[in-house]
TITOR-258105 format. One record per residue: residue in three letters; x, y, z of N, C-alpha, C in turn. Coordinates in pm, whole numbers, plus 50000, padded with zeros to 5 digits. Each point is the difference from the previous one (the first is absolute). Example, Ala and Ser with C-alpha at 12.3 -4.5 7.8 and 13.67 -1.06 7.14 Angstrom:
ALA513194943150780499115011950000500905012050000;SER499655010549928500825011950006499235010950073;
END
This chain:
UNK500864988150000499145011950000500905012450000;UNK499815011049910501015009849942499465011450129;UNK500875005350065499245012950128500905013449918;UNK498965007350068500775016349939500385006550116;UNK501745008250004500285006350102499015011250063;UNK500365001450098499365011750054500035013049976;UNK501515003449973500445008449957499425002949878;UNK499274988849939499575006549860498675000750007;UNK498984995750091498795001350027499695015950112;UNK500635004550013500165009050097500045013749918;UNK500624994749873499655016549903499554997049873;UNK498784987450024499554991449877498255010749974;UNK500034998749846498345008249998499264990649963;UNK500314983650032499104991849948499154993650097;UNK499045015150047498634997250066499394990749989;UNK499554991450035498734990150038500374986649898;UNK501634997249941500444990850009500754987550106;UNK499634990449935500794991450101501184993049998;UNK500895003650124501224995150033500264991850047;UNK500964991950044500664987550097501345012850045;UNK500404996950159500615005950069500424990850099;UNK501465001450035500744989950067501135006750094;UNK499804999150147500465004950075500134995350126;UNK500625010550105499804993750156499165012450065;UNK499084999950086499405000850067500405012150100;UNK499705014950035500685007950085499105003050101;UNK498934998749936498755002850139498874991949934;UNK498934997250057498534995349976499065002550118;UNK498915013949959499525007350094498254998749987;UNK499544993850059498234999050022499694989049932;UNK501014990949989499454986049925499745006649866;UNK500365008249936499825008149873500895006349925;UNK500895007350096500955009049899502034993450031;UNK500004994549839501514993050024500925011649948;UNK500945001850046501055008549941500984989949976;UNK500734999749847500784988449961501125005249926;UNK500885002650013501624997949962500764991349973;UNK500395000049817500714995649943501264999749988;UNK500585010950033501175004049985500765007749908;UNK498865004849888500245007049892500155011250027;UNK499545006750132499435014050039500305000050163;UNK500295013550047499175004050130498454998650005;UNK499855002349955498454999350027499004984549976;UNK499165002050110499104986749971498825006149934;UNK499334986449923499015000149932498474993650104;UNK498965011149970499194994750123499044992349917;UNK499784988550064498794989749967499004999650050;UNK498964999449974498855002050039498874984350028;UNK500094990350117499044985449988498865006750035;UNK498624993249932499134996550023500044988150110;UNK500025010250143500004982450105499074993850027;UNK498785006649965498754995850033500044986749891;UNK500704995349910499754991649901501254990649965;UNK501075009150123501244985049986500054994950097;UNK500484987950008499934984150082500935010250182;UNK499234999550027500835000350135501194994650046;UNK500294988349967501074992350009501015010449936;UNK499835004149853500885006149946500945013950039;UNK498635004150026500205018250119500984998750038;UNK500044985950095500945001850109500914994049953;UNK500855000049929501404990949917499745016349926;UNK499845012150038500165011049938500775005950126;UNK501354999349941500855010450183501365003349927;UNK499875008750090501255006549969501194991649945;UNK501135004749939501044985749921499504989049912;UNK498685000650000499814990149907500095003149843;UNK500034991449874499894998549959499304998549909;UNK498905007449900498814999949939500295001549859;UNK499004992449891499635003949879498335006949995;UNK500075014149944499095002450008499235007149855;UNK498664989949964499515006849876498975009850016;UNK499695007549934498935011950014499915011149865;UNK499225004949994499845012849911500725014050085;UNK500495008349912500685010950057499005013049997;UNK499915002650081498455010850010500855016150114;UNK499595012149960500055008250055499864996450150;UNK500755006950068500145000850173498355005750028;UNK499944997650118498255005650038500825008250139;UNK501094998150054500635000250117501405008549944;UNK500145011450137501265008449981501454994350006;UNK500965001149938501294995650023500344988649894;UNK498974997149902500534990949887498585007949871;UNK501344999149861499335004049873498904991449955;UNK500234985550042499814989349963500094991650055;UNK499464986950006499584989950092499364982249939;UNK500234994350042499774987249958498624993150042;UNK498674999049938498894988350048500154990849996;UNK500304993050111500614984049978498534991349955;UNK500874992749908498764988849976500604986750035;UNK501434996850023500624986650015500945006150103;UNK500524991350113500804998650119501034984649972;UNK501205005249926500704981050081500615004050069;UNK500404992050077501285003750088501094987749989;UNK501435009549969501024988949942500595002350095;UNK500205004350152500804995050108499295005550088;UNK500324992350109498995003850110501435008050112;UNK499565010450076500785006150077499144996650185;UNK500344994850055499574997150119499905012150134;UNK499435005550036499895012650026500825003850178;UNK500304982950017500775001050137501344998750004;UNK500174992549857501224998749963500775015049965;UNK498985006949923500375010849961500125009650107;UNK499515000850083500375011450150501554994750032;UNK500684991649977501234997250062500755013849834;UNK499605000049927500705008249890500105010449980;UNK501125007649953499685014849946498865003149886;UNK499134988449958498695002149906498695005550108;UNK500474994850122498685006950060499795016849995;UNK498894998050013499755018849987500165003850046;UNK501265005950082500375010950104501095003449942;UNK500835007350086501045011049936501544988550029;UNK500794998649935501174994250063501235010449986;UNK500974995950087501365006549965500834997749917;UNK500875005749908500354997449895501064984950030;UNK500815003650118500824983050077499104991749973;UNK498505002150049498764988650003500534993149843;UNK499685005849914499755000149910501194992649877;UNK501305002650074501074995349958500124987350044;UNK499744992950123499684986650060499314992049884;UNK498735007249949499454990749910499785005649847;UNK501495001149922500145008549847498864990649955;UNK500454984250007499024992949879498845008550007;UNK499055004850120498845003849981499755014749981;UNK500855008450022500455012549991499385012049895;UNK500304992649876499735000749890498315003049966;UNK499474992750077498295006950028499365006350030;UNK501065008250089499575010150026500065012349925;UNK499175012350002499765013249949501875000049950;UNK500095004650106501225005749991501534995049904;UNK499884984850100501024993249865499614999449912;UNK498804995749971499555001549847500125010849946;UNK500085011850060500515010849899501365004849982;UNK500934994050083501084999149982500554992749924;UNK499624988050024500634987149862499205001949880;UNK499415009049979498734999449869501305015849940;UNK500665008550077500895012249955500854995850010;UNK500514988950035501534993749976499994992949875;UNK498794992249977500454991949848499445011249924;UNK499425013649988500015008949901501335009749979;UNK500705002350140501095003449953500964990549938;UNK499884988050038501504991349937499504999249849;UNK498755001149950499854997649819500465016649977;UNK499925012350046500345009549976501275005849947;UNK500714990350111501764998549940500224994249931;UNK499374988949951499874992849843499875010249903;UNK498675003150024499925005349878500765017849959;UNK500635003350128500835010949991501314998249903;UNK500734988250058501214996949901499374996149926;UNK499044987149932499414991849877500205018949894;UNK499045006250068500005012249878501225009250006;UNK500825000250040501765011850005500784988149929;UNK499474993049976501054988649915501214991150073;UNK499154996150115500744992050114500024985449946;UNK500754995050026500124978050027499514995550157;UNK499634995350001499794991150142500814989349993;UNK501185002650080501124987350024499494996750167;UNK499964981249987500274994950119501224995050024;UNK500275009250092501404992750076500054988050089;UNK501314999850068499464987150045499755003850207;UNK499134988650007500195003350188500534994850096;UNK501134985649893500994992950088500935010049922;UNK501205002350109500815007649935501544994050044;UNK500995002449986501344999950044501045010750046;UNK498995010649984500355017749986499485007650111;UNK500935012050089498965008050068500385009949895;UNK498275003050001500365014149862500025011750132;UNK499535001750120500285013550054501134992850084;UNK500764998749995501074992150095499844999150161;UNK498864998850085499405004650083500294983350121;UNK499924994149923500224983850097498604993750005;UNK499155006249990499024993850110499134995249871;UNK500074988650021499274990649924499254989850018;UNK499524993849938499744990950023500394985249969;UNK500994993050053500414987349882499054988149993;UNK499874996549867499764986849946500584988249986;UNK499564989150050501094988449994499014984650021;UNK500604994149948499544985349995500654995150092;UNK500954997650075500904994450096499574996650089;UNK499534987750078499944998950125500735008450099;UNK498695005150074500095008350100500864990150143;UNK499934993150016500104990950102502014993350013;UNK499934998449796501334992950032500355005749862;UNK500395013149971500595002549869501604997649961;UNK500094998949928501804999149921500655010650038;UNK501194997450084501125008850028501144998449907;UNK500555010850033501445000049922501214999150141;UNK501154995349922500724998150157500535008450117;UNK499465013449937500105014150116498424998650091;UNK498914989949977498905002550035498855006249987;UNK499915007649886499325009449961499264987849892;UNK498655006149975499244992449906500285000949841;UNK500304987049947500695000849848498815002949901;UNK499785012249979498485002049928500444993849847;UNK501404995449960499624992249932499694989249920;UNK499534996450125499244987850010498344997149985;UNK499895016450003498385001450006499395002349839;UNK498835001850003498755001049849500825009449918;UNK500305009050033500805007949849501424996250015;UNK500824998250070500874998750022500745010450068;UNK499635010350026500075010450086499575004950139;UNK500065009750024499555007450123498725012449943;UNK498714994049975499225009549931499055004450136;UNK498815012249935499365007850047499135004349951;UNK498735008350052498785000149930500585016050031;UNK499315006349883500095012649961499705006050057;UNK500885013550002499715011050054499675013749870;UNK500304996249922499565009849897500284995649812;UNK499785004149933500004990749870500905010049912;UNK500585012250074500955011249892500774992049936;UNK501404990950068501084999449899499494993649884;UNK498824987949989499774997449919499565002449865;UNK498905012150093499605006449945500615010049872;UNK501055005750069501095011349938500524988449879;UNK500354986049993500104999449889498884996049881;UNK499474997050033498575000149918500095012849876;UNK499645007750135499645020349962501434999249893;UNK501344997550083501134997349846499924993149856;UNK498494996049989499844995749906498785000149936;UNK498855004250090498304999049958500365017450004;UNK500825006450045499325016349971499465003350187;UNK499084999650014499164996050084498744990250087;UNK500965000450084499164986550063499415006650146;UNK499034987250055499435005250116499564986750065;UNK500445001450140499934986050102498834998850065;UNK499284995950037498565001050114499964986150088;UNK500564994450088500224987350090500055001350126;UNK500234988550031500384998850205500885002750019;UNK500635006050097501694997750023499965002150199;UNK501014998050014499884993750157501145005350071;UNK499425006550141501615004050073499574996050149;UNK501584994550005499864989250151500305012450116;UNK499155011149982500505012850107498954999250092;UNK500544998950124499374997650092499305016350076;UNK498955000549860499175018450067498505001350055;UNK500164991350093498195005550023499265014850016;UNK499985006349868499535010349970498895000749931;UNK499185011350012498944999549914500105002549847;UNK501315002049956500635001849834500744989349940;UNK500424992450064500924988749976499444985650000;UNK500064993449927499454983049992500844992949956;UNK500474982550003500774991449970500044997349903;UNK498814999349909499524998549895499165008949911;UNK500405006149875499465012149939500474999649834;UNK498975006249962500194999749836500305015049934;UNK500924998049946500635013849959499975002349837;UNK500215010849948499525004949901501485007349919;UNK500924996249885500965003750014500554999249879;UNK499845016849926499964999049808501505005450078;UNK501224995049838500775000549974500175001449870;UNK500945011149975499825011649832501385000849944;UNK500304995449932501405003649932499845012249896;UNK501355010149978499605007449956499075012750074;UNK500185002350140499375004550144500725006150098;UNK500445014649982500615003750139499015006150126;UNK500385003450111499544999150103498715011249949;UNK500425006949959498715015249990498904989949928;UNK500074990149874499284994249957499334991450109;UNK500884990250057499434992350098498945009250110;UNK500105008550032499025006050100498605009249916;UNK500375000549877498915002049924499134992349975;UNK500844986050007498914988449951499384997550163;UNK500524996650079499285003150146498585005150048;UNK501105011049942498555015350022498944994549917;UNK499854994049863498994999949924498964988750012;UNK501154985950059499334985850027499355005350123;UNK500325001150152499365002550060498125010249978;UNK501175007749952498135009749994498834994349876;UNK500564993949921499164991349917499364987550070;UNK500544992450105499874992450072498535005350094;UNK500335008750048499155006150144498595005849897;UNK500485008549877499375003349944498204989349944;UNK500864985049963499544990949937498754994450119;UNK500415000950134498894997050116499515008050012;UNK500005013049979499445012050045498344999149926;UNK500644993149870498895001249848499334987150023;UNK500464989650067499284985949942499864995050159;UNK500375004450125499114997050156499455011550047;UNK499515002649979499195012650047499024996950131;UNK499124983849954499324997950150500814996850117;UNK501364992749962500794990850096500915010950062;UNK500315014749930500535010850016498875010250122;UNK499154997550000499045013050024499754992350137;UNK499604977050023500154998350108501414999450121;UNK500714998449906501605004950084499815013350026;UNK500045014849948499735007850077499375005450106;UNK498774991350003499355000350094500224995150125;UNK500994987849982500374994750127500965003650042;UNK500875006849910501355005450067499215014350093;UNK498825007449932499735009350089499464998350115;UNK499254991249987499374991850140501094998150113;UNK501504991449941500704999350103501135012050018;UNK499515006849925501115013250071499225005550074;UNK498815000550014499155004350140500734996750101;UNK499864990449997500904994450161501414999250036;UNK500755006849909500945000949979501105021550086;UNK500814996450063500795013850012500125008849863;UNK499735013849981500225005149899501035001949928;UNK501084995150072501335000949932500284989249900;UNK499124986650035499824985649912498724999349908;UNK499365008250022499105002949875500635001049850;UNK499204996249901500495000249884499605013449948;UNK501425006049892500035019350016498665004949887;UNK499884985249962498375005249878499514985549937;UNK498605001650011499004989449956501094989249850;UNK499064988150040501494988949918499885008049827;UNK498904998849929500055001549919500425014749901;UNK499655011450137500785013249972501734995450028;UNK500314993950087501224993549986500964995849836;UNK499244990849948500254994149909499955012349874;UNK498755005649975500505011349911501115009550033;UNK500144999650129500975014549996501624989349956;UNK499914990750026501454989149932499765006649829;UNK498694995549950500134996549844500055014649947;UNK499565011750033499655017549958501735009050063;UNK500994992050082500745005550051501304996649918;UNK501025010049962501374996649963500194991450132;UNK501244995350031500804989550101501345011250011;UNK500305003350090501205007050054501274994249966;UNK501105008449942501284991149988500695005250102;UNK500874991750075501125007950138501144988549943;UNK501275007150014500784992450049500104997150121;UNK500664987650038500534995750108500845009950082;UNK500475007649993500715012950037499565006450043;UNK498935009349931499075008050017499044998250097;UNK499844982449999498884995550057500635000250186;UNK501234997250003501214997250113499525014150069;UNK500195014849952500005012650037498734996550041;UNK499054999249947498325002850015499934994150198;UNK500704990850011499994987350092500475007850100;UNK501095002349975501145005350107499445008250066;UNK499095007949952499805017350018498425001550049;UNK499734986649969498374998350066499774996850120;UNK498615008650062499775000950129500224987150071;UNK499074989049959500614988950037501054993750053;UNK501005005449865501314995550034500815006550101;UNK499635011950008500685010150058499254997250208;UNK499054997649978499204997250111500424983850101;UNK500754992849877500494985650078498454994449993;UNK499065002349862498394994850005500484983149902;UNK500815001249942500164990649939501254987350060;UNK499264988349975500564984850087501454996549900;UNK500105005849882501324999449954500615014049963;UNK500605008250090500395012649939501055005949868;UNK499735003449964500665004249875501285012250047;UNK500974996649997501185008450042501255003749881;UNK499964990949896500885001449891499254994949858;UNK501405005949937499214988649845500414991150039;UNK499524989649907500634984550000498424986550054;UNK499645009650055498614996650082499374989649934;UNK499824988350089498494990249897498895008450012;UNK499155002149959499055005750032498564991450069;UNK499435002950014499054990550118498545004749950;UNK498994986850051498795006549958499775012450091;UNK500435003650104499385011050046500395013749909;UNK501354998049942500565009349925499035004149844;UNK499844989449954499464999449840499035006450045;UNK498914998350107498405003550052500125013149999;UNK500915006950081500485012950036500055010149897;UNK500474995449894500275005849862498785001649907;UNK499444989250016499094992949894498275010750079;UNK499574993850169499125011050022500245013950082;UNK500945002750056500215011050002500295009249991;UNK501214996149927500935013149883499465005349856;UNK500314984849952499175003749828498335003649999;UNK499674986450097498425000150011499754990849846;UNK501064994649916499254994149917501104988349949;UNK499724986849943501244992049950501085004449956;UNK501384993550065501045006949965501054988849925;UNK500985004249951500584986549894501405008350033;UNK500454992950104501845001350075501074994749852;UNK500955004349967501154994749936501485005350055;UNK500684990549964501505007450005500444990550147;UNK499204994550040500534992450140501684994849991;UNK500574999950139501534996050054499754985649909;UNK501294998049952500004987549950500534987350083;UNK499905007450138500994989150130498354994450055;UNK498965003149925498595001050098499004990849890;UNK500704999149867499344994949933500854985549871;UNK499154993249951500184985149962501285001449876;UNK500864990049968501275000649908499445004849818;UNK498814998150026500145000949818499095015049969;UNK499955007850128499725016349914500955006549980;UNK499775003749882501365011949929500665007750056;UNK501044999750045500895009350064500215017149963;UNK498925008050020500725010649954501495008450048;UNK499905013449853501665001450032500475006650092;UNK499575001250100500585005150152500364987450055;UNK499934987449965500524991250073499414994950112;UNK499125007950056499284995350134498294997149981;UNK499155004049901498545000149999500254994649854;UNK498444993050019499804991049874498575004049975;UNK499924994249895498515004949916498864991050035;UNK499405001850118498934992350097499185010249983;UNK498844995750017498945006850039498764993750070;UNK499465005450132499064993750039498635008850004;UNK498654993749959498705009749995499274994950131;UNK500055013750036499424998250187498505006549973;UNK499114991450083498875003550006498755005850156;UNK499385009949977499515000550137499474987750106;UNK500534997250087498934989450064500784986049980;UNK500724999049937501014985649888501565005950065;UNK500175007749980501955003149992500294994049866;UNK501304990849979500164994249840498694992549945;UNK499825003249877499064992849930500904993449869;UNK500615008149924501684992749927500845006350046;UNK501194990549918500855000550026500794994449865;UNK501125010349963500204996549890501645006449944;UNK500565000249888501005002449971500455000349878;UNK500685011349904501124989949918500834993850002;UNK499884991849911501604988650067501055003449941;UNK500984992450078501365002749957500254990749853;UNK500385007549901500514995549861501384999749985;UNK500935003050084501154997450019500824987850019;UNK500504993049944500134988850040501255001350098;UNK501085007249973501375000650117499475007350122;UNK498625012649971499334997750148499454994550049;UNK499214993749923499174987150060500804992550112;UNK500744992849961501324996750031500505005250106;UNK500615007249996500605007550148498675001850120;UNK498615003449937499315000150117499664984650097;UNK499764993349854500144980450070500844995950073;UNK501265005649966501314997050082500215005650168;UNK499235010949991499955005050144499204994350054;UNK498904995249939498934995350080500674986650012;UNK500464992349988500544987850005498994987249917;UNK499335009949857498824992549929501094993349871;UNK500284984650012499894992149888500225004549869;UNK501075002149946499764999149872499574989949899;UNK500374984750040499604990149967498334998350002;UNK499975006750112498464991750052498795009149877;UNK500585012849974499495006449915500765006949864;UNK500514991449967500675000849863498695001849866;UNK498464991850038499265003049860499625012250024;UNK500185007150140499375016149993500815008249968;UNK501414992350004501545010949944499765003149841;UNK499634986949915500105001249926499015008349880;UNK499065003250049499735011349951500035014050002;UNK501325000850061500935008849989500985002949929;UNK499744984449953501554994049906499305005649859;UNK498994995749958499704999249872498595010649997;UNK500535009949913498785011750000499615009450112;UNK500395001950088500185007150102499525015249956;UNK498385004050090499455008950018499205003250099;UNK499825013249961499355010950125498304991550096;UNK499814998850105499134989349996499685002650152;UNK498664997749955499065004150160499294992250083;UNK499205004450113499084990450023499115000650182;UNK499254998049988499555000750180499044987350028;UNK499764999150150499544992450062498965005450051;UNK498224999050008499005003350069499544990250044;UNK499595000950129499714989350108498304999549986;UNK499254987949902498725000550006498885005250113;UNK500924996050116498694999950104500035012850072;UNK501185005449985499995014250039499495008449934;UNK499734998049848498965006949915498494995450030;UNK499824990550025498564997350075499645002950117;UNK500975001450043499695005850181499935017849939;UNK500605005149962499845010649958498655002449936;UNK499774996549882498414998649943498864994750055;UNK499984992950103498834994650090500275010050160;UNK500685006250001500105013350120499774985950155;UNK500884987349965500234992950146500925002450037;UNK500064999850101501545004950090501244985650057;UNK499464988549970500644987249971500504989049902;UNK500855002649970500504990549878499674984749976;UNK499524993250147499574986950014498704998549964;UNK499205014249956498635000749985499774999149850;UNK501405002749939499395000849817500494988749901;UNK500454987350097500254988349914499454990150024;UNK499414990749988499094988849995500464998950158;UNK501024989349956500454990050136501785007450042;UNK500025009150092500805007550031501334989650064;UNK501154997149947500974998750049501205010850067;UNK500234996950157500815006750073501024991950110;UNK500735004650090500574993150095499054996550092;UNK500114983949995499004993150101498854994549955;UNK499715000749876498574997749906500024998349905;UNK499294988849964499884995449869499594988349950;UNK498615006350065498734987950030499315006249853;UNK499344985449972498804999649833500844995649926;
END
C-alpha cells in the first residue's frame, strides 16, 4: 500500500481526496483527534476517527509511539492550528507502543533534559527537536554536495585506515588485528606491528588532507566529506571522538583564494537552510528563546537563530592577521583585567577558544578569518612565509563556535618541506608519496578543514556538540 508524506499533504490542495498516511503517533485526544508524525516535517498531521463507529478494541492500541496506517479523504480543518486535516475512514496499526512501557522513555509526554535524552539517541530522534536537527543536518550535508558538484569540485574518498598523522598531533586512534592478550614482540619487547593485518602500525583518521592534496595535484579540485577520529581526551561541549569533516583541496590556490572559497562555501551552505528549513528553523528558534529565558543575560544568545544566520550570509567576514589579532588581545580589557583563563602576554601565543570568542563577539561583532599564524603553533606542511617565522594559515572563527575552519596553503617547496619534517622528527620514508609531488609538477596549492558538526551546532543555535550527531562518540561512551 503506497502512503503519501506529510510533508506533502500539509501544503496539498487535493481537498476531499483520499490518502493512506503512515506514521507514529504524538498524541490521541477524545478518542477522536490523532496527531501523527512521519518524519518528513515538524509538524503533525491531524486525523480525525469517527469513534462512535470504530471497534473499541482498536481506540485503545491508539497511544502514543505507536505505529499507524491511516486512510481517509483530505478535507479542510473545521479546528484552529491545522490548514488541513485527515477523515479517517481506515485505522491499522503496524506496531503497538505499550503505554507503561513507554513512561520508562523519553517518548513520554513530558519535558526531558537534553542528558535525558542522550541516554536514549536510538529514540531521540522522535522527538520535535531532534527531528529538526537531524532533518538540518542531512540538508546541510547535500548542500556541500551540491556546492562543490556546481564550482567544479571531485569528491575523493580517502582512506580512514591510515599509516599517517596528517596534523602530527599523536592522538589517534590505532587499528590492529593482533591479539590483545598475547601479541608478537620484537626482542627489545615492544609489539612487532609487523606481524599484524597491514603489516604496519596503522590508524583511523584524523583528517583526509595529505591525500587529498594529491588528488587536487591531479583532479584540479577535489573535496573530502568523511569520519575522521581524535583520541583527545576533551570533554567539551565542541569537541567529539568521532566527527565528519569537510575538506576541498585546490591546486593552482593561494591563501587569499583559499579564504575566498571559505567565505563563499560557508554562506552558501547556511544560506541553502535558511531557503529549504524554514519550519525546522522557526521551531529551533523558538526553543533556543524559550531557554534563554532561564538563562543569565550574559549567556543569552546576542540575536534570534535565524537573524543570526542571515547576518553570517548579508555580512563580509573580517580579515586580521594573527599579529594584529595578538595587539587586539594584549590591549583588551579582559586581558588587561587578568578576565581571561589563558592570558595573552606576547606573540607566539596559541590562541584559545576564549581568545577567538573575544574577537569574533566582542571586538569585530562579526566572523573573523585570522592568517599569518607563528609557524612554531602550527602543522609541517603550511607554507612558510618570507619572514621565516609565520606561515600561510588561516582560521574562520565564528560567534558562539570559536574555530569553525581551519585551513592553509601548503608548502610547495620541496627542500622546505623537508627541513620542516626534519625538525619535527616526521619520516621521510614514511611519507615519501606526499614528497613526491613535490618532485614532479610542483604548485601553488590550498586547502581547509570544516568540522561538520560545528556547522550544525551553529545552524541549529544548540549549545552541545553531542546534540547534533546521531550516536555521539566521546571519552567514556560509545554505546549504540
Amino acid at each position: 500500500m503506497t502512503h503519501t508524506p506529510i510533508v506533502e499533504l500539509l501544503s496539498s490542495d487535493s481537498i476531499h481526496q483520499e490518502f493512506t498516511v503512515k506514521g507514529w503517533v504524538r498524541s490521541f485526544r477524545a478518542n477522536q483527534f490523532v496527531a501523527l508524525n512521519d518524519g518528513s516535517t515538524i509538524n503533525n498531521l491531524q486525523c480525525v476517527v469517527d469513534f462512535e463507529n470504530t471497534d473499541p478494541t482498536l481506540l485503545k492500541r491508539i497511544t502514543v509511539g505507536a505505529a499507524v496506517a491511516i486512510t481517509g479523504t483530505l478535507e479542510e480543518s473545521q479546528g484552529g492550528g491545522q490548514r488541513v486535516e485527515i477523515k479517517v475512514k481506515e485505522v491499522e496499526i503496524e506496531g503497538d507502543a505499550d503505554p507503561e512501557e513507554l513512561k520508562k522513555t523519553i517518548l513520554s509526554p513530558k519535558r526531558h533534559t537534553l542528558e535525558k535524552l542522550r541516554e536514549q539517541a536510538h529514540l531521540r530522534v522522535r522527538t520535535n527537536t531532534f527531528g529538526a536537527i537531524m532533518r538540518l543536518r542531512s540538508k546541510l550535508s547535500f548542500a556541500i554536495h551540491e556546492y562543490f558538484n556546481k564550482n567544479g569540485y571531485y569528491h575523493a574518498h580517502t582512506p580512514i585506515i591510515t599509516g599517517s598523522d596528517a596534523e602530527g598531533a599523536g592522538e589517534m586512534f590505532r587499528v590492529s588485528a593482533l591479539d590483545p592478550e598475547n601479541p608478537p614482540r620484537k626482542e627489545d619487547g615492544t609489539i612487532d606491528y609487523s606481524k599484524d593485518f597491514f603489516g604496519k602500525e596503522t590508524n583511523l583518521t584524523v583528517s583526509g588532507q595529505l591525500e587529498g592534496e594529491t588528488y587536487a595535484l591531479g583532479l584540479g579540485k577535489i573535496y573530502t566529506f568523511g569520519p575522521t577520529f581524535r583520541a583527545e581526551n576533551s570533554n567539551t561541549s565542541r569537541h567529539l571522538a568521532e566527527f565528519w569533516m569537510v575538506e576541498p583541496e585546490m591546486a593552482f590556490c593561494d591563501l587569499d583564494g583559499n579564504m575566498d572559497l571559505a567565505e563563499d562555501f560557508i554562506k552558501y551552505v547556511i544560506n541553502y537552510a535558511l531557503e529549504n528549513c524554514q519550519d525546522d528553523l522557526a521551531f529551533l528558534e523558538e526553543r533556543q528563546t524559550k531557554e534563554d529565558q532561564s538563562k543569565p543575560a550574559a549567556e543569552r544568545a546576542a540575536m534570534p537563530l535565524r537573524e543570526k544566520l542571515h547576518f553570517i550570509v548579508d555580512n563580509n567576514f573580517k580579515r586580521v592577521s594573527y599579529t594584529e589579532a595578538i595587539d587586539i588581545l594584549r590591549n583588551s580589557k579582559p586581558n588587561k583585567k587578568k578576565k581571561f583563563k589563558y592570558p595573552i602576554n606576547e606573540w607566539g601565543a596559541d590562541l584559545q577558544s576564549e581568545h577567538e570568542r573575544f574577537l569574533v563577539e566582542k571586538h569585530f561583532k562579526c566572523p573573523v578569518i585570522l592568517f599569518d599564524y607563528p609557524a612554531n603553533i602550527k602543522a609541517f606542511y603550511m607554507r612558510l612565509n618570507e619572514d621565516g617565522k609565520t606561515v600561510r594559515a588561516m582560521d574562520v572563527l565564528f560567534p558562539g563556535i570559536g574555530e569553525m575552519v581551519g585551513g592553509s596553503q601548503r608548502e610547495e617547496r620541496l627542500d622546505v618541506l623537508k627541513e620542516k619534517m626534519a625538525a619535527l622528527d616526521i619520516s621521510e620514508e614514511e611519507l615519501s608519496w606526499y614528497l613526491d609531488t613535490r618532485k614532479f609538477g610542483t604548485c601553488t596549492h590550498s586547502g581547509f578543514g570544516l568540522g561538520f558538526e560545528r556547522l550544525v551546532l551553529f545552524v541549529t543555535g544548540m549549545t552541545n556538540i553531542r546534540d547534533v550527531i546521531p550516536y555521539p562518540r566521546f571519552p567514556g561512551h560509545a554505546e549504540f
